[in-house]
C-alpha positions, 0 to 999 in steps of 0.5 A: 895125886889121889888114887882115884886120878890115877885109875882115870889116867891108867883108863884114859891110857887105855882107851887111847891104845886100845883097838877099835875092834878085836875079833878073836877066834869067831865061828859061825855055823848053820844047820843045814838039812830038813826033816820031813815026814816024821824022819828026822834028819842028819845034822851037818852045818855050814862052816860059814865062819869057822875060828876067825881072828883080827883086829882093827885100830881107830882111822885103820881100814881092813880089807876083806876079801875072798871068793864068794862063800868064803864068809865075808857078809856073815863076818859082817852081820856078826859084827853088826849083830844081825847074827850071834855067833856060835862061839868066839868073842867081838870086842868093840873098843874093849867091850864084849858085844857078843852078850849085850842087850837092851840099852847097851846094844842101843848104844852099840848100834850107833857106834857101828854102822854099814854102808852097802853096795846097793844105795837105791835099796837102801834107802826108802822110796817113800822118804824124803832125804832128810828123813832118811838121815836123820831117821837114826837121831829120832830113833837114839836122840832126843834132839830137838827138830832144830837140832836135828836140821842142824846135824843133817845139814852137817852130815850132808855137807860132809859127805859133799851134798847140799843141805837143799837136798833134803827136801828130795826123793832118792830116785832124783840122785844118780848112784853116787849121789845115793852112795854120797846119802848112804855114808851121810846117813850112817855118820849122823850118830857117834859113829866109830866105825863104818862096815863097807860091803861092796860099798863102790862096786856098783858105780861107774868108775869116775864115780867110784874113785870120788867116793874112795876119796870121799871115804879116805878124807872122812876117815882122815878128819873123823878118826873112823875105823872101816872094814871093807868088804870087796871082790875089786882087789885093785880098790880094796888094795888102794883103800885098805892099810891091810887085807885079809885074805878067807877062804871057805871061812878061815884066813889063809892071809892077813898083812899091809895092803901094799906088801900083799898086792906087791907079793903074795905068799899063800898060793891061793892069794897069789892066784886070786890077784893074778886072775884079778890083777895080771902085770901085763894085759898080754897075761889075761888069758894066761890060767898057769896061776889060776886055781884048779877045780871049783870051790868046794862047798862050806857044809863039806870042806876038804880035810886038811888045808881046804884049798889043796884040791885046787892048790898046784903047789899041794903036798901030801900032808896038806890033805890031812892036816890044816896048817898053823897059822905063822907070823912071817917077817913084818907081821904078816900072818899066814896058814900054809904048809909052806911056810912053816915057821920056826 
C-alpha cells in the first residue's frame, strides 16, 4: 500500500473519531462604561464568558443550562460566530473557526445552524414557506429550481409537514407547525450540527413533547450533534446525554444527564434543580435548598468561588480562591471546594 493510501486511512480514522465540536478555554468579554464630556471613562468589562471549555460528539445532544446571565446565548452566538471571541479556541470537526473568512466561513455556516425559541420571529412574514426553507440553498447552492423543490419537500416531510405546505404564509401555522418550518429550515443544507435556544420552551406541552420526539428522531437518522440551550430542566435532562451546569460565565458542572438530574454534587446545581425539580409537590414551598441573595452582576463578580455569597455550604477560602476544576468518578467534571480531588 502506497504511502498516499496510508495518509487517506490515517485521516478517514480521524474524522471518524474526531468530536463535532471542541470548545476550549473560551472568553468573552464586553466593555462596559461610557465616556462623556471630554473625560474619559474607567475601563471594566463584562465577563460574560470567562475560560469555558467542552465538547460535542457527532449524534451527541449537550445540555446547557444556568440562570440567566450566566453566559449561555453568548456561548451560542461564539459558536455561530455572530460574536468573536476574546480569546480561547472553537474547533469545529478539527478545524479552527474562530479565524475563518470568506468561502471558508460560507462553508461553516451551512454546517452549523439554530433553532430559536420564537419561530414567528423567526421566520419572515412576507415569505411563503417554501421560500423561507429553501432561502439557504439559493444563498450556498447552485441548484436548480427542480432541485431545489425536491430538497424542500424533502426537508418538509422530515420534519413532519406536508410539501402543500409550501405555498403558505407562516402566520396560518400554530406554533408547533412554526417550530416544525423553523427545524425544516435549518437541515435543508449539510447540516452537522444544530444549536437549540430555548427551541420548546414557548409551546404548549403537548406540543413541545412532539418536537422533543421529532429532534430525537432527526437526530437519530441523520447523526446531527445538538447543544440545547434551556431554563426547563426536566426537558433538557429528558433531551440531553450530558449537561452543563454555568454560572456567571464559568462551568460549576458538566456530566451524563441522568446522573446529574438523579445526584447533583455542586451546591448550586443541587439548588437549581430542587427549585426547578422538587420529589414531592409537598416540597414546593420548602427554600431550605434554594440559593441565598440575588445574583451577582457579571461586570463585578464575587472573588473566589462566584457563587459563595449564596452557597450555604460556603467555607472561608471559597471567598478568596476559585476552585480547580476535578474529574470525579465517571467523568463527571466539577469546580467547588468541596470536591477537591486528589
Amino acid at each position: 500500500m502506497s504511502d498516499a493510501s496510508h495518509e487517506q486511512i490515517a485521516q478517514a480514522e480521524t474524522l471518524k473519531n474526531a468530536k463535532t465540536l471542541v470548545v476550549n478555554d473560551l472568553v468573552k468579554h464586553f466593555p462596559a462604561g461610557r465616556s462623556g464630556f471630554g473625560v474619559k471613562a474607567n475601563k471594566q468589562w463584562v465577563k460574560a464568558v470567562d475560560g469555558v471549555s467542552f465538547d460535542i460528539a457527532p449524534g451527541e445532544t449537550l445540555g446547557l443550562v444556568g440562570e440567566s446571565g450566566c453566559g449561555k446565548s453568548t456561548i451560542a452566538k461564539l459558536i455561530l460566530r455572530l460574536e468573536d471571541p476574546t480569546s480561547g479556541s472553537i474547533k469545529f470537526e478539527g478545524r479552527e473557526i474562530t479565524d475563518l473568512k470568506g468561502d471558508q466561513l460560507k462553508d461553516y455556516r451551512r454546517s452549523v445552524q439554530a433553532v430559536f425559541q420564537d419561530p414567528y420571529s423567526s421566520l419572515s412574514p412576507r415569505m411563503r414557506v417554501h421560500d423561507i426553507v429553501a432561502e439557504g440553498l439559493r444563498i450556498h447552492t447552485d441548484y436548480s429550481k427542480s432541485d431545489v423543490r425536491t430538497r424542500v419537500n424533502d426537508v418538509l416531510a422530515l420534519a413532519g409537514l406536508s410539501p402543500d405546505v409550501g405555498r403558505l404564509y407562516p402566520h396560518e401555522f400554530s406554533g408547533g407547525q412554526r417550530q416544525r418550518i423553523a427545524i425544516a429550515k435549518a437541515l435543508v443544507l449539510d447540516t452537522k450540527m444544530l444549536i437549540l435556544d430555548e427551541a420548546v420552551s414557548a409551546l404548549d406541552v403537548s406540543i413541545r413533547a412532539q418536537i422533543i420526539t421529532l429532534l430525537k428522531d432527526l437526530q437519530q437518522d441523520l447523526g446531527i450533534a445538538y447543544l440545547y440551550i434551556g431554563h426547563d430542566l426536566a426537558t433538557v435532562g429528558h433531551l440531553s446525554d450530558r449537561v452543563m451546569v454555568m454560572y456567571l460565565g464559568r462551568v460549576l458542572e458538566l456530566d451524563d444527564s441522568i446522573e446529574l438530574v438523579r445526584n447533583p454534587k455542586h451546591p448550586y446545581t443541587e439548588a437549581l434543580f430542587a427549585a426547578a425539580l422538587p420529589s414531592n409537590p409537598d416540597h414546593i414551598g420548602d427554600t431550605s435548598e434554594q440559593p441565598n441573595a440575588e445574583v451577582p452582576t457579571a461586570l463585578a463578580p464575587p472573588t473566589g468561588c462566584h457563587f459563595h455569597p449564596r452557597c450555604q455550604q460556603s467555607m472561608e477560602h471559597c471567598s478568596t480562591h476559585f476552585p480547580q476544576e476535578v474529574k470525579l468518578t465517571g467523568g463527571r467534571r466539577i469546580s467547588c471546594h468541596l470536591y477537591p480531588g486528589d
